[in-house]
Backbone as XML, in Angstrom:
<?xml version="1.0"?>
<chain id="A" units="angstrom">
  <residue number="1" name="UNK">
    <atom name="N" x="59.157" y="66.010" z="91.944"/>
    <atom name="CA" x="59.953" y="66.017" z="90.721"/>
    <atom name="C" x="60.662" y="64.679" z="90.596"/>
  </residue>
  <residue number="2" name="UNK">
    <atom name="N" x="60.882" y="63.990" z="89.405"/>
    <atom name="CA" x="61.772" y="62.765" z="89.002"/>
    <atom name="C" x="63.059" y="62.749" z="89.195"/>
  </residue>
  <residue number="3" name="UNK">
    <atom name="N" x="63.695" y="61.984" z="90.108"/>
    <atom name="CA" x="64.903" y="62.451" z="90.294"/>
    <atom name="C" x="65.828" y="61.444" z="89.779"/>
  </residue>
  <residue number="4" name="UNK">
    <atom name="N" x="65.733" y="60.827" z="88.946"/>
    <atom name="CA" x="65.801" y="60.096" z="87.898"/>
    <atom name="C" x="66.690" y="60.665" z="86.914"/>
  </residue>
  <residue number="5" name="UNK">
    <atom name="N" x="66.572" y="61.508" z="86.746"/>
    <atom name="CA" x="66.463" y="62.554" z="85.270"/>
    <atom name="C" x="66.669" y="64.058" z="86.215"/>
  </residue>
  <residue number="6" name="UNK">
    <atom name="N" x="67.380" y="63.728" z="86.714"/>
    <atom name="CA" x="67.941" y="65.115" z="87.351"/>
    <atom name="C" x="69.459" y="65.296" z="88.088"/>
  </residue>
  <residue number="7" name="UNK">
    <atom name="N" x="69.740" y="66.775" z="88.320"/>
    <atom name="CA" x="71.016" y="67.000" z="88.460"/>
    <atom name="C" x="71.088" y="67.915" z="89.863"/>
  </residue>
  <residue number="8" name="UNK">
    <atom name="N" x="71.583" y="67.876" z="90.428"/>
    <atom name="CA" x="71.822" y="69.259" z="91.613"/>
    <atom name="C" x="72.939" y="70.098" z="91.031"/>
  </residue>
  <residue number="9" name="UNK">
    <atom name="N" x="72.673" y="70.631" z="91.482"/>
    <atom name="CA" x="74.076" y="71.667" z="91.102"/>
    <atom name="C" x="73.902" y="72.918" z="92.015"/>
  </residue>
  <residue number="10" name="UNK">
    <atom name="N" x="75.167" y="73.723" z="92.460"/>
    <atom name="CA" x="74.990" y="74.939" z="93.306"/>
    <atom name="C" x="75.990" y="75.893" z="92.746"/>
  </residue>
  <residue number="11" name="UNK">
    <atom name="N" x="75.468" y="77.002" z="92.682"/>
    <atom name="CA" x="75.976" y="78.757" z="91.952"/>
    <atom name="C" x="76.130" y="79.656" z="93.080"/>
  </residue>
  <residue number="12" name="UNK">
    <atom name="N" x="77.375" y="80.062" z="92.484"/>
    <atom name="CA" x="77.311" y="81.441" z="93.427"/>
    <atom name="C" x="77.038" y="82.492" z="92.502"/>
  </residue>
  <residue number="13" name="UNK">
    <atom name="N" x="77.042" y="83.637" z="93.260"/>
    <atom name="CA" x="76.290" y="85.144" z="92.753"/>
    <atom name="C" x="75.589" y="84.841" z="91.808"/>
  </residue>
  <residue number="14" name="UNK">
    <atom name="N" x="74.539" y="84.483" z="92.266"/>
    <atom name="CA" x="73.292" y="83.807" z="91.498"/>
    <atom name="C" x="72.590" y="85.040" z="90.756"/>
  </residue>
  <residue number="15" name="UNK">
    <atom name="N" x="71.940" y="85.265" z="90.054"/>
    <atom name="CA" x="70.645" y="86.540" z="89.309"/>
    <atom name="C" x="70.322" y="85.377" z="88.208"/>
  </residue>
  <residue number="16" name="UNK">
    <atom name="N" x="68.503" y="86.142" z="88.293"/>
    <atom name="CA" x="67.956" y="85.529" z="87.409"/>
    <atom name="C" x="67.538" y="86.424" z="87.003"/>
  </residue>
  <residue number="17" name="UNK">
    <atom name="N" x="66.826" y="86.090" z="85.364"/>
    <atom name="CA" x="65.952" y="86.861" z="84.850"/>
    <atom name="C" x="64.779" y="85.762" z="84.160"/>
  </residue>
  <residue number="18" name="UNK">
    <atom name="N" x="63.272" y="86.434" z="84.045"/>
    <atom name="CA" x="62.512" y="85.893" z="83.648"/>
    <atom name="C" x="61.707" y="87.008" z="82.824"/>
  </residue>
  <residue number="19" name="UNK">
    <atom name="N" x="61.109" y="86.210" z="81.365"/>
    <atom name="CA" x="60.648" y="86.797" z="80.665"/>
    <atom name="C" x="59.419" y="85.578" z="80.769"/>
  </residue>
  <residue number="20" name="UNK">
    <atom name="N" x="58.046" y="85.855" z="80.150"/>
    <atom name="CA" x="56.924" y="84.979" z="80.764"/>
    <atom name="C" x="56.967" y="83.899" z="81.564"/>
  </residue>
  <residue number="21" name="UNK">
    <atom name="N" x="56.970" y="82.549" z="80.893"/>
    <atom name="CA" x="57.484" y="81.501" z="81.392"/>
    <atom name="C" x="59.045" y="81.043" z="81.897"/>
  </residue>
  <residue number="22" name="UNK">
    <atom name="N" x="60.027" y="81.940" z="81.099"/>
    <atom name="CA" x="60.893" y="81.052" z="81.062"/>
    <atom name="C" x="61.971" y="81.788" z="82.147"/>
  </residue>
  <residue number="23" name="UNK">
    <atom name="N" x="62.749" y="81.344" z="82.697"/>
    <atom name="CA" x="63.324" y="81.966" z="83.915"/>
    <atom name="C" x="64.703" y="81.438" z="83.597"/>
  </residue>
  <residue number="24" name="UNK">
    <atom name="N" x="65.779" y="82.580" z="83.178"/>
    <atom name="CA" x="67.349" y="82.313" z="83.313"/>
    <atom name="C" x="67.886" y="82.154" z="84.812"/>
  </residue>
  <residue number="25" name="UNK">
    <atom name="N" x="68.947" y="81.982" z="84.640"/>
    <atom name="CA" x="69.452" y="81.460" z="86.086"/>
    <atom name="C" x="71.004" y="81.650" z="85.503"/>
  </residue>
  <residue number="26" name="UNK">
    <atom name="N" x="71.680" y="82.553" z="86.166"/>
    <atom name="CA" x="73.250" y="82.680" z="85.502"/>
    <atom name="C" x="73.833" y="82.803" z="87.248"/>
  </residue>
  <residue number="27" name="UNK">
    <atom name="N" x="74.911" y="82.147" z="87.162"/>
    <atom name="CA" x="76.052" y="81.996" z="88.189"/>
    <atom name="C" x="77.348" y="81.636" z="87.687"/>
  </residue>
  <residue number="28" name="UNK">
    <atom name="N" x="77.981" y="81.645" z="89.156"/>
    <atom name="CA" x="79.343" y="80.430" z="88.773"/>
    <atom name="C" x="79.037" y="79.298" z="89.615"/>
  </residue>
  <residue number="29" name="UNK">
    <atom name="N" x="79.701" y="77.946" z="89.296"/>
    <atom name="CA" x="79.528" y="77.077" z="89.785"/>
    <atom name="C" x="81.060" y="76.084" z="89.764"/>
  </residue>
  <residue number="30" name="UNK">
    <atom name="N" x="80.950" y="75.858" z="90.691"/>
    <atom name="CA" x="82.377" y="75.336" z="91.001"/>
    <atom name="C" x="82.103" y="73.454" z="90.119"/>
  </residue>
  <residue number="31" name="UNK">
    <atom name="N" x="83.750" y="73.334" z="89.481"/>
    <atom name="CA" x="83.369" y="72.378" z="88.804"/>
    <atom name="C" x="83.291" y="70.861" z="89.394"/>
  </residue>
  <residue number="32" name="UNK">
    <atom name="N" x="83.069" y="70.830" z="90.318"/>
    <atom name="CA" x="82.525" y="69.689" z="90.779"/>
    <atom name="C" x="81.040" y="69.009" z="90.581"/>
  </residue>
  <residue number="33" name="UNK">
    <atom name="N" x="80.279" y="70.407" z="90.107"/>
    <atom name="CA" x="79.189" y="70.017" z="89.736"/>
    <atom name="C" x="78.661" y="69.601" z="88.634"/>
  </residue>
  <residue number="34" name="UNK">
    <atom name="N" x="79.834" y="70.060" z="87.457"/>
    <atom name="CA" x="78.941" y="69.400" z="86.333"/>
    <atom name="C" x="79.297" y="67.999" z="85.944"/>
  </residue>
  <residue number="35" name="UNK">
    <atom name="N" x="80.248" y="67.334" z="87.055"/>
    <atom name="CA" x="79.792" y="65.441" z="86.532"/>
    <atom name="C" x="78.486" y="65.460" z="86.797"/>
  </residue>
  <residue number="36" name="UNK">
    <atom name="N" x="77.597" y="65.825" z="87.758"/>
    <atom name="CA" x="76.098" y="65.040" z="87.356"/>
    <atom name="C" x="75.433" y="65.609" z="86.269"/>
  </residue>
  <residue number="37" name="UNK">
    <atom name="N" x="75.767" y="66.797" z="85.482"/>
    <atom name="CA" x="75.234" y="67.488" z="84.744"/>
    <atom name="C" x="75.967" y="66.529" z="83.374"/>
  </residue>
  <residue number="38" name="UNK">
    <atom name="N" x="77.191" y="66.035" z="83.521"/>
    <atom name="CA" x="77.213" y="65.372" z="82.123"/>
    <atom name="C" x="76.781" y="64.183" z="82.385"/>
  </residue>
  <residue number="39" name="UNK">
    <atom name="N" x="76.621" y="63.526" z="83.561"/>
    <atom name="CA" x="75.831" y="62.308" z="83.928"/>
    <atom name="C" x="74.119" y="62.071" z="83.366"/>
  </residue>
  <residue number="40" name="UNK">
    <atom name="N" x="74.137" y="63.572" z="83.719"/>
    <atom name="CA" x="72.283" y="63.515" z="83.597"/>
    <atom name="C" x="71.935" y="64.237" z="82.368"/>
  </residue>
  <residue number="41" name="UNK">
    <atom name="N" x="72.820" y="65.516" z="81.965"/>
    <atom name="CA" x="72.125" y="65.995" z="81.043"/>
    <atom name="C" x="73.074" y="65.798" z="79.772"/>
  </residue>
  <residue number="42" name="UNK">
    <atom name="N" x="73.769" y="65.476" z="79.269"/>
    <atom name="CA" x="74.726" y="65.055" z="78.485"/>
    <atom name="C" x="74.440" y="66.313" z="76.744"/>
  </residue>
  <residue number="43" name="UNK">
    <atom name="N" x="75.406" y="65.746" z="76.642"/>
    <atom name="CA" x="75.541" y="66.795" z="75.068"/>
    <atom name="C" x="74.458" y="66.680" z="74.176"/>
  </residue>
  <residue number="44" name="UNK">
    <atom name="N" x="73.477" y="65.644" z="74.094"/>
    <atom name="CA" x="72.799" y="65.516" z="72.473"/>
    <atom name="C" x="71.940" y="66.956" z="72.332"/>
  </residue>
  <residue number="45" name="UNK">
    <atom name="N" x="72.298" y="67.395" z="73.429"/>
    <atom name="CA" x="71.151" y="68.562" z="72.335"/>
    <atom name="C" x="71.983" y="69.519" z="71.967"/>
  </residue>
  <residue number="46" name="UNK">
    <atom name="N" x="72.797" y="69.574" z="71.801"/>
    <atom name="CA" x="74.096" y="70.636" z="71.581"/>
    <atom name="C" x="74.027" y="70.327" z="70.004"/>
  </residue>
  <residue number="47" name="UNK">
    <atom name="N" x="73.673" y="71.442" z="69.271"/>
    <atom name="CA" x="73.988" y="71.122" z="68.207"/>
    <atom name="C" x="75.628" y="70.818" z="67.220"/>
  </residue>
  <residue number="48" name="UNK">
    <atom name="N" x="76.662" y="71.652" z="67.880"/>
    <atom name="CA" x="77.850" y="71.030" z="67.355"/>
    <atom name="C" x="78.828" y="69.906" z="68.443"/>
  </residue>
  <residue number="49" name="UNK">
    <atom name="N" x="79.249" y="68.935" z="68.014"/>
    <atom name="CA" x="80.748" y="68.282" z="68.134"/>
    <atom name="C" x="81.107" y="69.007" z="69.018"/>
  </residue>
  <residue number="50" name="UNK">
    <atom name="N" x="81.875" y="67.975" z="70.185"/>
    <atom name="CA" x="82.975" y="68.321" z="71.192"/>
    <atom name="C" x="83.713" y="67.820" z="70.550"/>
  </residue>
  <residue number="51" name="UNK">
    <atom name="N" x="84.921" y="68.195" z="70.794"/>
    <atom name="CA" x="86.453" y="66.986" z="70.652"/>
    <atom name="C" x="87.339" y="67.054" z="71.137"/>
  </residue>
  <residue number="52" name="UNK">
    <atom name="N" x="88.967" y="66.440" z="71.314"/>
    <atom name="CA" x="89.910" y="67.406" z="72.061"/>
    <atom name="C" x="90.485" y="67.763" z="70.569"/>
  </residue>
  <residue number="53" name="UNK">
    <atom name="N" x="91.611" y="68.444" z="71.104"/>
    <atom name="CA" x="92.068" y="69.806" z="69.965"/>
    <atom name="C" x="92.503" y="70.615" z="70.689"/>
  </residue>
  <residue number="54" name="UNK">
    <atom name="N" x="92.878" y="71.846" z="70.181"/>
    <atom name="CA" x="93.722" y="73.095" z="70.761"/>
    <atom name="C" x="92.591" y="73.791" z="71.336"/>
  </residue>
  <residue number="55" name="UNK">
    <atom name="N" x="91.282" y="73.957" z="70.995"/>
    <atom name="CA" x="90.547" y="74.616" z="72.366"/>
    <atom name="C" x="90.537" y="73.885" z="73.532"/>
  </residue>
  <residue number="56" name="UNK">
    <atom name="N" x="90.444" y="72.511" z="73.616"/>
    <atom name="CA" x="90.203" y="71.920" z="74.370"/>
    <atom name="C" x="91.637" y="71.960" z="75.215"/>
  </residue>
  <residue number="57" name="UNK">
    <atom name="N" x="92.550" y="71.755" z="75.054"/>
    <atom name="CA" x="94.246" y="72.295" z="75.065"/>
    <atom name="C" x="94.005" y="73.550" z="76.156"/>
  </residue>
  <residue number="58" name="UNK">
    <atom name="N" x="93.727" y="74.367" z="75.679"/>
    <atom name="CA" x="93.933" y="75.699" z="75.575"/>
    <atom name="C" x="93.120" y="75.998" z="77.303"/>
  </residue>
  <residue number="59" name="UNK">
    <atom name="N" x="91.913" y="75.335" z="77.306"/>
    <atom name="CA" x="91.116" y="75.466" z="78.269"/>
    <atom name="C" x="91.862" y="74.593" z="79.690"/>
  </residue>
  <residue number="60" name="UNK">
    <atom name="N" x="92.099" y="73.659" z="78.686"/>
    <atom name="CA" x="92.394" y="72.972" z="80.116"/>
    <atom name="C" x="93.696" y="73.132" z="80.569"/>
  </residue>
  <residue number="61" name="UNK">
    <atom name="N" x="95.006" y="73.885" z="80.011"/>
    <atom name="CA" x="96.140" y="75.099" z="80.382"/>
    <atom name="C" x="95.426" y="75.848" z="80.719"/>
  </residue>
  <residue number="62" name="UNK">
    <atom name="N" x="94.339" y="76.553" z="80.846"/>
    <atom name="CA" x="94.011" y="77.871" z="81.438"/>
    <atom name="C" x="93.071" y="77.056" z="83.023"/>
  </residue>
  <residue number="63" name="UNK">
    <atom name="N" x="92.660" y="76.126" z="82.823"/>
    <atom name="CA" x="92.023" y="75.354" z="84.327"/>
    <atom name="C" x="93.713" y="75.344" z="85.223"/>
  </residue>
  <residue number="64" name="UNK">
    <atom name="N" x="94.309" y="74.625" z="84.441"/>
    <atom name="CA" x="95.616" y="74.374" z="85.239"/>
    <atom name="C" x="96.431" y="75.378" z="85.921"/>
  </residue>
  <residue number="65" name="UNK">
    <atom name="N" x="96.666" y="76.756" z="84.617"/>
    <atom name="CA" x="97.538" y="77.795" z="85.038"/>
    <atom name="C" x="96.802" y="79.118" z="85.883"/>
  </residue>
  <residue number="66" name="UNK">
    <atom name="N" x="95.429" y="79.263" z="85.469"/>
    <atom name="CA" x="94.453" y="80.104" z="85.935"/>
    <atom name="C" x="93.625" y="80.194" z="86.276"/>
  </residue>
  <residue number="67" name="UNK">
    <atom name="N" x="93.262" y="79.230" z="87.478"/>
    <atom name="CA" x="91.644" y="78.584" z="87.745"/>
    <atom name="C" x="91.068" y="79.734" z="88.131"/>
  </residue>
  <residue number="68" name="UNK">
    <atom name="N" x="91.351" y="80.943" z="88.660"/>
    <atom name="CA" x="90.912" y="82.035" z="89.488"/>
    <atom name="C" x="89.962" y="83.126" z="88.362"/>
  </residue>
  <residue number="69" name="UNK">
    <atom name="N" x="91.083" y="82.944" z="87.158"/>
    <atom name="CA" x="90.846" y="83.748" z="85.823"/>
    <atom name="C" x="89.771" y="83.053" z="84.666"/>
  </residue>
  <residue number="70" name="UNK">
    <atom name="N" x="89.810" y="81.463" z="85.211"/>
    <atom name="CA" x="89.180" y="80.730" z="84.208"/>
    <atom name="C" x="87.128" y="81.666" z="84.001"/>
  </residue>
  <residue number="71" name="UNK">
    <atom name="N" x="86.585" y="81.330" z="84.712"/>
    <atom name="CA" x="85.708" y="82.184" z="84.662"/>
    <atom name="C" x="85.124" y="83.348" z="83.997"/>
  </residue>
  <residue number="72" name="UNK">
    <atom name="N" x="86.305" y="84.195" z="84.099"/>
    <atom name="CA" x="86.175" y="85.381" z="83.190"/>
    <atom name="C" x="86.468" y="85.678" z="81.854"/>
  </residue>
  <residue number="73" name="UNK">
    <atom name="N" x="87.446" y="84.193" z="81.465"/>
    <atom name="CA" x="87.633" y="83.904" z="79.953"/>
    <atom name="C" x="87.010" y="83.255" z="79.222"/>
  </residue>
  <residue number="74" name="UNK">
    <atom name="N" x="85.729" y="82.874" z="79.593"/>
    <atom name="CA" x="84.922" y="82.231" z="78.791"/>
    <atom name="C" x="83.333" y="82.289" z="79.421"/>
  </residue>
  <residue number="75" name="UNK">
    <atom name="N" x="82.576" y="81.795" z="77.972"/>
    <atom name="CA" x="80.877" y="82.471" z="78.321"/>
    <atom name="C" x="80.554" y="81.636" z="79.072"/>
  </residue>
  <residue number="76" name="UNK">
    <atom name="N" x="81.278" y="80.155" z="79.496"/>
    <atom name="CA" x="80.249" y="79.444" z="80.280"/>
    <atom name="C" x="79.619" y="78.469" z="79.892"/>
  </residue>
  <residue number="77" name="UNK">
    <atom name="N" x="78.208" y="77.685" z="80.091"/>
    <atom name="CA" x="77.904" y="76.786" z="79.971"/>
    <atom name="C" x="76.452" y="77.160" z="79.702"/>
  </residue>
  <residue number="78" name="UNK">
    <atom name="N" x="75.773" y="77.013" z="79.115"/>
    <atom name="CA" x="74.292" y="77.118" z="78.556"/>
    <atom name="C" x="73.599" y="75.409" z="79.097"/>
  </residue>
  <residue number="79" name="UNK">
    <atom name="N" x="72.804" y="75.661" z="79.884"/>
    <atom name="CA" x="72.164" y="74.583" z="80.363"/>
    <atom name="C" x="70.429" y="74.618" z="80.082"/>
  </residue>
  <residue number="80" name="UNK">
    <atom name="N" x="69.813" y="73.789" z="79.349"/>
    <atom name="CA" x="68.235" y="74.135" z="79.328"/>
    <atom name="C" x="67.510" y="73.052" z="80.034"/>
  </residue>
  <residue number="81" name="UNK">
    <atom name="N" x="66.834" y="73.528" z="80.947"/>
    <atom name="CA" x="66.090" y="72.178" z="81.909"/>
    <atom name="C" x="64.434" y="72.906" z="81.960"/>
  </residue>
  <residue number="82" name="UNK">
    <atom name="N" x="63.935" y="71.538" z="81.650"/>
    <atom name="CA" x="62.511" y="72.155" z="81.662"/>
    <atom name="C" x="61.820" y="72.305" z="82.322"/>
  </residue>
  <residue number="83" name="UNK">
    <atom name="N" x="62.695" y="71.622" z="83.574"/>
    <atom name="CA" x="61.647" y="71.753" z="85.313"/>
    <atom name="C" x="63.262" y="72.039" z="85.937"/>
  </residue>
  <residue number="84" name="UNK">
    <atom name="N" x="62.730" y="73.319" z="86.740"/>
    <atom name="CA" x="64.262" y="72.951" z="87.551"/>
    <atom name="C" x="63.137" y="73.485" z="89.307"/>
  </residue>
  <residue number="85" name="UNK">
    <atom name="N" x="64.161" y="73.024" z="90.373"/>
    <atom name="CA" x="63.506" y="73.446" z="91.585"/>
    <atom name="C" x="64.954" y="73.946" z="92.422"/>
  </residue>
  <residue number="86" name="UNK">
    <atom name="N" x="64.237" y="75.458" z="93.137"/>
    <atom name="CA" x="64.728" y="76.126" z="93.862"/>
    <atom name="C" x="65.413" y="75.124" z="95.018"/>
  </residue>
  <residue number="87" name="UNK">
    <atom name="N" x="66.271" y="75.276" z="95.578"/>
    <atom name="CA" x="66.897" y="74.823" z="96.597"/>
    <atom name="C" x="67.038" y="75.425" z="98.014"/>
  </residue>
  <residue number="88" name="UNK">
    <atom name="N" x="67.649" y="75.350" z="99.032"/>
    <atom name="CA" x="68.228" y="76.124" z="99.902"/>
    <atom name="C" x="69.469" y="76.563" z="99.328"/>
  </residue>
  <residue number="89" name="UNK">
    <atom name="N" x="70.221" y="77.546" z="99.887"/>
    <atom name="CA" x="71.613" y="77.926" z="99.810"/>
    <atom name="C" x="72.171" y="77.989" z="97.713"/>
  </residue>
  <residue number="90" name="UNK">
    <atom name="N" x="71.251" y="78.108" z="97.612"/>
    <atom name="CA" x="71.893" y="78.504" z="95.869"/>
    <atom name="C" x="71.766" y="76.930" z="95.170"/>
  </residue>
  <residue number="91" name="UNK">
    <atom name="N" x="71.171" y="76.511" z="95.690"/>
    <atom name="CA" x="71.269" y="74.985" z="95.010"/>
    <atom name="C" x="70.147" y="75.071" z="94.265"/>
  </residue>
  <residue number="92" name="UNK">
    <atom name="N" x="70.055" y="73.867" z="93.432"/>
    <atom name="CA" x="68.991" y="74.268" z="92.051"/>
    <atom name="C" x="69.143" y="72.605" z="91.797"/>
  </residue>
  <residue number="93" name="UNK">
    <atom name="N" x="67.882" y="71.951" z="91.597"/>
    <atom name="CA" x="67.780" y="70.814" z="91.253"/>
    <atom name="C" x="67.172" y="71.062" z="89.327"/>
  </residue>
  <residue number="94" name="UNK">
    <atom name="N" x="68.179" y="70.607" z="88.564"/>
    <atom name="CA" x="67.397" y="70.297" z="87.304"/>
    <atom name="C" x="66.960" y="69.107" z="86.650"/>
  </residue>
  <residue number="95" name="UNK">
    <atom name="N" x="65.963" y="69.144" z="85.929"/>
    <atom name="CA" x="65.733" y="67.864" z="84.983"/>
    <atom name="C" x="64.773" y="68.098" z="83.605"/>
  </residue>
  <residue number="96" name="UNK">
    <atom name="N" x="65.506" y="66.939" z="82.998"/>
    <atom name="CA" x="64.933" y="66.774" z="81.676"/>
    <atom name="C" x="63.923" y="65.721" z="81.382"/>
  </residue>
  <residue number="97" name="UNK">
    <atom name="N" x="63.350" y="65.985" z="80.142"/>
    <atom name="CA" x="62.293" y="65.114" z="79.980"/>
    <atom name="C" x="62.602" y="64.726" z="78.462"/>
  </residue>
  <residue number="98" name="UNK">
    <atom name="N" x="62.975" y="65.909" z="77.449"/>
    <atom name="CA" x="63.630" y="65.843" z="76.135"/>
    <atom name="C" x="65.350" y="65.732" z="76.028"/>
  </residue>
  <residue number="99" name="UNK">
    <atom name="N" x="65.637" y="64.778" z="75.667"/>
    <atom name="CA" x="67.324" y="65.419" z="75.663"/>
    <atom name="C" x="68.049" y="65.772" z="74.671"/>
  </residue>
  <residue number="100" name="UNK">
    <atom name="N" x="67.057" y="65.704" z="73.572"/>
    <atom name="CA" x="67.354" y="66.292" z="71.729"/>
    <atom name="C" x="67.133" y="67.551" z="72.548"/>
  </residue>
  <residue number="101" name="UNK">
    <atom name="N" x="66.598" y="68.013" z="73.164"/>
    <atom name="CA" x="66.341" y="69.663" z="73.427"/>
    <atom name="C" x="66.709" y="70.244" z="74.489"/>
  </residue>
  <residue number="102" name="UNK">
    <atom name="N" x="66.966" y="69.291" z="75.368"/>
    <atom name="CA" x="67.832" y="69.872" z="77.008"/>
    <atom name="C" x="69.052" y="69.515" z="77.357"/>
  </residue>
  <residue number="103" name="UNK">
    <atom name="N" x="69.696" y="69.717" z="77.972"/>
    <atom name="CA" x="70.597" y="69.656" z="78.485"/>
    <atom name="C" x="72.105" y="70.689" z="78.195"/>
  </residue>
  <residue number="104" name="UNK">
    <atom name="N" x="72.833" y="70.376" z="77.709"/>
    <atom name="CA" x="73.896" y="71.408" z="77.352"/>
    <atom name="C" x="74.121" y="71.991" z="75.956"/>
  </residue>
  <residue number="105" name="UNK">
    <atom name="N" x="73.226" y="73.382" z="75.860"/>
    <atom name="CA" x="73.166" y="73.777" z="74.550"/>
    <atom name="C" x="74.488" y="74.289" z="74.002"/>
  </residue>
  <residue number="106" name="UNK">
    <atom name="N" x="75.391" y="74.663" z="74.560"/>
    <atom name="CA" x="76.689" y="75.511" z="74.544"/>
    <atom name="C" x="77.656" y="75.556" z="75.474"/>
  </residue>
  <residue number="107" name="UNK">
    <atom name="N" x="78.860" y="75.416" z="74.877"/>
    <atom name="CA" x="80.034" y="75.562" z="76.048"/>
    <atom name="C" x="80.194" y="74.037" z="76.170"/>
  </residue>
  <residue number="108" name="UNK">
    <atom name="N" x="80.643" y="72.949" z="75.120"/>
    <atom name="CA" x="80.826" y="71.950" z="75.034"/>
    <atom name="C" x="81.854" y="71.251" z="75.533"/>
  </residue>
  <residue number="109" name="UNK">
    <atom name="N" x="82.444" y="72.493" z="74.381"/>
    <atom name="CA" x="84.272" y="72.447" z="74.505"/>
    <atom name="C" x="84.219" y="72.984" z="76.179"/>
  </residue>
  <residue number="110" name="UNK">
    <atom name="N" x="83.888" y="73.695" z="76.870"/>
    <atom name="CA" x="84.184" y="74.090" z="78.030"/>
    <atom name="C" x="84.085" y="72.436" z="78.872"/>
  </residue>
  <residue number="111" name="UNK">
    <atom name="N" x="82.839" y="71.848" z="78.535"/>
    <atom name="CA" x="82.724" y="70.706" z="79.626"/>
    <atom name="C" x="83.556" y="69.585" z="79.090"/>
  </residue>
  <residue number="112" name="UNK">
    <atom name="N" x="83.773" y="69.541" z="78.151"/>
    <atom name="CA" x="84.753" y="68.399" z="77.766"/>
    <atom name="C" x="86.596" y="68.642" z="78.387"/>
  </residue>
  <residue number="113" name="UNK">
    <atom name="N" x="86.272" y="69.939" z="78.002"/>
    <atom name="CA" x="87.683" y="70.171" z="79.071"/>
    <atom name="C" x="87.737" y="70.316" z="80.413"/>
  </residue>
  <residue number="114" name="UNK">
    <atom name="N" x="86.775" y="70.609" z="81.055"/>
    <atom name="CA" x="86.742" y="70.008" z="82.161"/>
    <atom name="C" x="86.790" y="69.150" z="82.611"/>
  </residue>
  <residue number="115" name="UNK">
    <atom name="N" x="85.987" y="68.002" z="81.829"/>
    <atom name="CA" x="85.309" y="66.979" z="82.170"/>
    <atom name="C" x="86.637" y="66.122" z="82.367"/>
  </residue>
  <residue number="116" name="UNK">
    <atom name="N" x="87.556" y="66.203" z="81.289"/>
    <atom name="CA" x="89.034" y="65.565" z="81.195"/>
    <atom name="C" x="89.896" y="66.120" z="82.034"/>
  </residue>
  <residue number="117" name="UNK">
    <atom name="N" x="89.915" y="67.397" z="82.490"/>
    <atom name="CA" x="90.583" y="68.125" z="83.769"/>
    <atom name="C" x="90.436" y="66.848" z="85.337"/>
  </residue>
  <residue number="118" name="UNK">
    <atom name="N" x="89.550" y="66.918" z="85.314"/>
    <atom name="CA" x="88.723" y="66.152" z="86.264"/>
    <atom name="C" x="89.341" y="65.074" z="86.894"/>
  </residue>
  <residue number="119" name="UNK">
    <atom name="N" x="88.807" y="63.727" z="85.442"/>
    <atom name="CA" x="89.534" y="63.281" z="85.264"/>
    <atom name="C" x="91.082" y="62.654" z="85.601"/>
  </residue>
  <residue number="120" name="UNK">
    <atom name="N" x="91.572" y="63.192" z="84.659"/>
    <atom name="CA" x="93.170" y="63.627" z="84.899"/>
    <atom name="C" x="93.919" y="63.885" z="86.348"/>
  </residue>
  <residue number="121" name="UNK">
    <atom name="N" x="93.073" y="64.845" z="87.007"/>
    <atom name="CA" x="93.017" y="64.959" z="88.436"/>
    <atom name="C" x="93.101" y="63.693" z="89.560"/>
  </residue>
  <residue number="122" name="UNK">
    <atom name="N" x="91.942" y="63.272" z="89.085"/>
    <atom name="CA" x="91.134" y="61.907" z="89.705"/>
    <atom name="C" x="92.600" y="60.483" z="89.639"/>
  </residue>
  <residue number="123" name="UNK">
    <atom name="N" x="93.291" y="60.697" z="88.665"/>
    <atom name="CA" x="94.388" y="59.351" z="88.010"/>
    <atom name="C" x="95.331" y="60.032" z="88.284"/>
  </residue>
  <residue number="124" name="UNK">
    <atom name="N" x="95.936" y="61.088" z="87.874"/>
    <atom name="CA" x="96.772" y="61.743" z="87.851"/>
    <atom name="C" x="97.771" y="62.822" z="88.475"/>
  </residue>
  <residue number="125" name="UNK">
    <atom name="N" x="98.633" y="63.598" z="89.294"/>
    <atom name="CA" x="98.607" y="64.359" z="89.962"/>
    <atom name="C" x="98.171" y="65.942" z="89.253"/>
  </residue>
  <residue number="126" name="UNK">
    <atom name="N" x="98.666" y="65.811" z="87.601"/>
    <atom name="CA" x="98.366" y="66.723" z="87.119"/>
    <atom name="C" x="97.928" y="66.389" z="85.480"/>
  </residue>
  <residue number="127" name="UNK">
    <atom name="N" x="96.805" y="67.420" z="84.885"/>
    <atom name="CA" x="96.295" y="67.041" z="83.714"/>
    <atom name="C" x="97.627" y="66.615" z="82.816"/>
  </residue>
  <residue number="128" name="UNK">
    <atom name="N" x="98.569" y="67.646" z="83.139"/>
    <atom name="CA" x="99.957" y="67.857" z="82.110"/>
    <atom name="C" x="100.415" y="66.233" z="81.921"/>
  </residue>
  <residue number="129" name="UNK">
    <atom name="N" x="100.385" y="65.614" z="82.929"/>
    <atom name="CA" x="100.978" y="64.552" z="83.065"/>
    <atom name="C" x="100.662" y="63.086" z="81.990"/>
  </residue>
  <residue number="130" name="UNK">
    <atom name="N" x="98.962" y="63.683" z="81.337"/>
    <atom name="CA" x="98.872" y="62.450" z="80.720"/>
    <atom name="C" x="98.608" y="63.306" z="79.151"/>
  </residue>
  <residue number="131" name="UNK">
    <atom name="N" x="98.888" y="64.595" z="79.208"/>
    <atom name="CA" x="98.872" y="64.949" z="77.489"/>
    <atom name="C" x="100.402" y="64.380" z="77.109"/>
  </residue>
</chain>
């Protein structure tokens, strides 16, 4: 596989489902993993706009005040990769070849607020500190 054009990433309580070809893959994944996922698979195929704003607000007060709860308040992240490979230990290598059509179909606002959580983290002691 091209690893070029690819991402690792690792899930817990992994289940999949597959209907002919195409094979879902739903977990959680701790957010350390999706910098290579906005590294590698980035927004263009998402059909709407990220931005910051009060969801983006909203999410990243709920990363700050409820990381435990964050999970269960939102759908998550929609990822489409057209080759992905099994790993050891829950790991999952993905990659793209289209990126009008792969990468992060949904849950924009989720990675943008993360992505600035992160961030913020990285400079900062706390996100609060630089809104």
């Amino acid at each position: 596989m091209e690893k070029t054009n690819s991402a690792l990433i690792k899930l817990d309580f992994v289940t999949e489902q597959t209907v002919g070809e195409i094979t879902k893959i739903i977990g959680l994944m701790k957010a350390k993993f999706l910098i290579p996922i906005i590294d590698v698979m980035g927004l263009d195929a998402n059909p709407r706009s990220s931005r910051t704003g009060q969801v983006t607000d909203a999410i990243i007060d709920s990363l700050d005040n409820e990381p435990l709860l964050f999970p269960f308040k939102t759908k998550g992240i929609l990822l489409a990769s057209s080759c992905f490979e099994r790993l050891e230990r829950n790991r999952f290598r993905l990659s793209t070849e289209d990126q009008n059509i792969e990468g992060i179909l949904d849950g924009g606002h989720n990675t943008l607020a993360v992505g600035i959580y992160i961030y913020c983290l990285m400079h900062w002691s706390t996100p609060k500190e630089k809104r």
